[in-house]
C-alpha positions in Angstrom: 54.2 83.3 96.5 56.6 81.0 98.7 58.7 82.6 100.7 61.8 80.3 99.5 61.0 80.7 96.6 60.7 84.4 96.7 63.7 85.0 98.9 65.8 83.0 96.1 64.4 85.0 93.4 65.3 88.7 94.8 68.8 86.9 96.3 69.4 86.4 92.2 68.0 90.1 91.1 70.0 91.3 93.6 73.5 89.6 92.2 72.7 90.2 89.2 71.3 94.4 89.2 74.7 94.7 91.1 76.9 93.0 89.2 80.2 95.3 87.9 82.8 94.5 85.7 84.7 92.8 87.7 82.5 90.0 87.5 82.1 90.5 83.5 85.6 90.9 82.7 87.3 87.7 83.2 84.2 85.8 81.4 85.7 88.4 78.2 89.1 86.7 78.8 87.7 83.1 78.9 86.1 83.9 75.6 89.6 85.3 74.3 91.4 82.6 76.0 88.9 80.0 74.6 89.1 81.2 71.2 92.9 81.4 70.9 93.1 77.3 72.1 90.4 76.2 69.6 91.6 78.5 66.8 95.5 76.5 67.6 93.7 73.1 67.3 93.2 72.5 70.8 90.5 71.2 73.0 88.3 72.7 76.2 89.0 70.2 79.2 85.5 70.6 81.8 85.5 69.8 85.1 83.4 69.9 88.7 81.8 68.2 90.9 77.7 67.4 92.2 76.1 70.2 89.8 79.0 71.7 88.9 79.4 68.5 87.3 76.2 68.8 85.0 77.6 72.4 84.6 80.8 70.8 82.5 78.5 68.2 81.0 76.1 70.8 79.7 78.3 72.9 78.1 80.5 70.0 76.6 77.5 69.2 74.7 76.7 73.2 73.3 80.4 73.0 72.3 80.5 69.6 70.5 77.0 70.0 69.2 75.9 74.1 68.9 74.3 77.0 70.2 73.1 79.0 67.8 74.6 77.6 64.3 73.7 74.5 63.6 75.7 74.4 60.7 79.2 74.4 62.4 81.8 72.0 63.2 82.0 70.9 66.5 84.4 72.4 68.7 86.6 69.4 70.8 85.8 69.2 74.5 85.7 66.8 76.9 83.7 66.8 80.1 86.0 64.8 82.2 82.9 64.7 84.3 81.2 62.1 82.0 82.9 59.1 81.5 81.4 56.7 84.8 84.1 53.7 83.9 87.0 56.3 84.1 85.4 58.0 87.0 84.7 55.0 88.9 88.4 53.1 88.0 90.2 56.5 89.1 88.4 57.0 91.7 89.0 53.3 93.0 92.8 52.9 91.7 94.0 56.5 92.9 91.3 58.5 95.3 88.8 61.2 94.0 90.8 63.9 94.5 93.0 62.4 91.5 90.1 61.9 89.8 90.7 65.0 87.2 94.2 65.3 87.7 94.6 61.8 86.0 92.6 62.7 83.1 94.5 66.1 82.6 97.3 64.6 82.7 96.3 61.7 79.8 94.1 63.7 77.7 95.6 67.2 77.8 98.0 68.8 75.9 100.0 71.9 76.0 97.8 74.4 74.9 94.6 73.4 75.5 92.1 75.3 78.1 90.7 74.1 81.2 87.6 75.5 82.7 86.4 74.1 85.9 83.6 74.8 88.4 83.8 75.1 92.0 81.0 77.2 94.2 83.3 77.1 96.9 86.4 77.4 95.0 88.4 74.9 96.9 87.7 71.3 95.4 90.6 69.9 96.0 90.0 67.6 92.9 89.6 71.1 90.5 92.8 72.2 93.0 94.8 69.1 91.5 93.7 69.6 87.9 94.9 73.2 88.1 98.0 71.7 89.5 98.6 69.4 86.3 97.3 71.6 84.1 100.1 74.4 85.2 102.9 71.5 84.7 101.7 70.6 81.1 101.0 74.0 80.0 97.5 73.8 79.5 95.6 77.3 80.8 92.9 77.2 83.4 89.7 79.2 83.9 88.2 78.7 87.4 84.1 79.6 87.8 83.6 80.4 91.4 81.2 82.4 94.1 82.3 85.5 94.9 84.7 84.7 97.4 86.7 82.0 95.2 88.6 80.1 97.7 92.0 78.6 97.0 91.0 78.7 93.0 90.9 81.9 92.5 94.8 82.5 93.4 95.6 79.4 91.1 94.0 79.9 87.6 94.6 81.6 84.6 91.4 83.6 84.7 89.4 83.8 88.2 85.6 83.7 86.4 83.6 84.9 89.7 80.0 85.5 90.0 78.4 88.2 92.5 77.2 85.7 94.9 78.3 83.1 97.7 75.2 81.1 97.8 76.0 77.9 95.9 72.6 77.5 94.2 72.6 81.0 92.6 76.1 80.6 91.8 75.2 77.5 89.9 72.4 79.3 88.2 74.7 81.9 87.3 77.7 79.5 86.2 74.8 78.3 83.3 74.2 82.3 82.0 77.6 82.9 81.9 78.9 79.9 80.3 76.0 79.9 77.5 76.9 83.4 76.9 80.5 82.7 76.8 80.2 79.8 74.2 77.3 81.8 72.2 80.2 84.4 71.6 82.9 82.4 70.8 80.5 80.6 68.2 79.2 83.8 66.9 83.1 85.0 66.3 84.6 81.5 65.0 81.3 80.7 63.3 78.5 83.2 62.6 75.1 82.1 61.6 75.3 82.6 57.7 
């Protein structure tokens, strides 16, 4: 077998045969947190950057669309990752790092949820939507490495996973965010 691809592949048994509930309990809060917003009428706001920017994307679409019941109404969230004209114009009018501030700041609402993606935990774009999200009342959930970076001080719930290699991270980001949304589905709308 290759030795990358090998080395990668017991790196990921390893985080997750030694994972403990402190990595598990805060993804039990998003899905608590997550509940409560939709079930008050409010939306999920996604953001990241590179493939933590597919990472929002993704899951915007299982929330909109389904996981499990196809039968359900959407649930409203926005990837604020998605949008290439608003991207591009903020980016141009106001710098990058504004680039989800911005949109927090038009789109969100007290009470809705933010959940943003950061390996490193210091995006200073995800730092800045944190930031606006705190001043309009809107609570965040940060998915991180292990280590977290600035993030993990700033949100609402600190959603780590036990690694610091970006790549597993990512990988790890995917199970815990389809198994976050699978459970949220399965309490707001169970397969009938």
């Amino acid at each position: 077998m290759n030795s990358v691809f090998q080395t990668n592949f017991e790196h990921l048994k390893e985080a997750v045969n030694t994972t403990t509930a402190a990595y598990t309990a805060p993804a039990l809060e998003c899905i608590e947190a997550t509940k409560e917003a939709l079930l008050c009428g409010n939306k999920i706001l996604l953001c990241g950057n590179g493939g933590s920017a597919s990472t929002a994307s993704h899951i915007t679409n299982d929330f909109v669309g389904h996981m499990a019941n196809w039968n359900r109404k959407g649930y409203p969230a926005i990837a604020l990752t998605a949008d290439i004209s608003v991207l591009t114009a903020l980016t141009n009018d106001f710098g990058y790092d504004a680039v989800f501030s911005r949109q927090v700041e038009t789109l969100g609402v007290k009470g809705d949820i933010l959940w943003g993606f950061s390996t490193s935990g210091n995006s200073k774009n995800v730092i800045l939507a944190v930031e606006a999200c705190k001043k309009a009342g809107i609570k965040t959930v940060i998915f991180t490495c292990r280590s977290g970076g600035k993030l993990k001080d700033m949100a609402d719930i600190w959603v780590p996973v036990n690694t610091d290699e970006p790549m597993l991270a990512e990988a790890l980001h995917l199970f815990y965010i389809h198994s976050i949304a699978e459970s949220i589905e399965l309490e707001l709308d169970p397969v009938r």
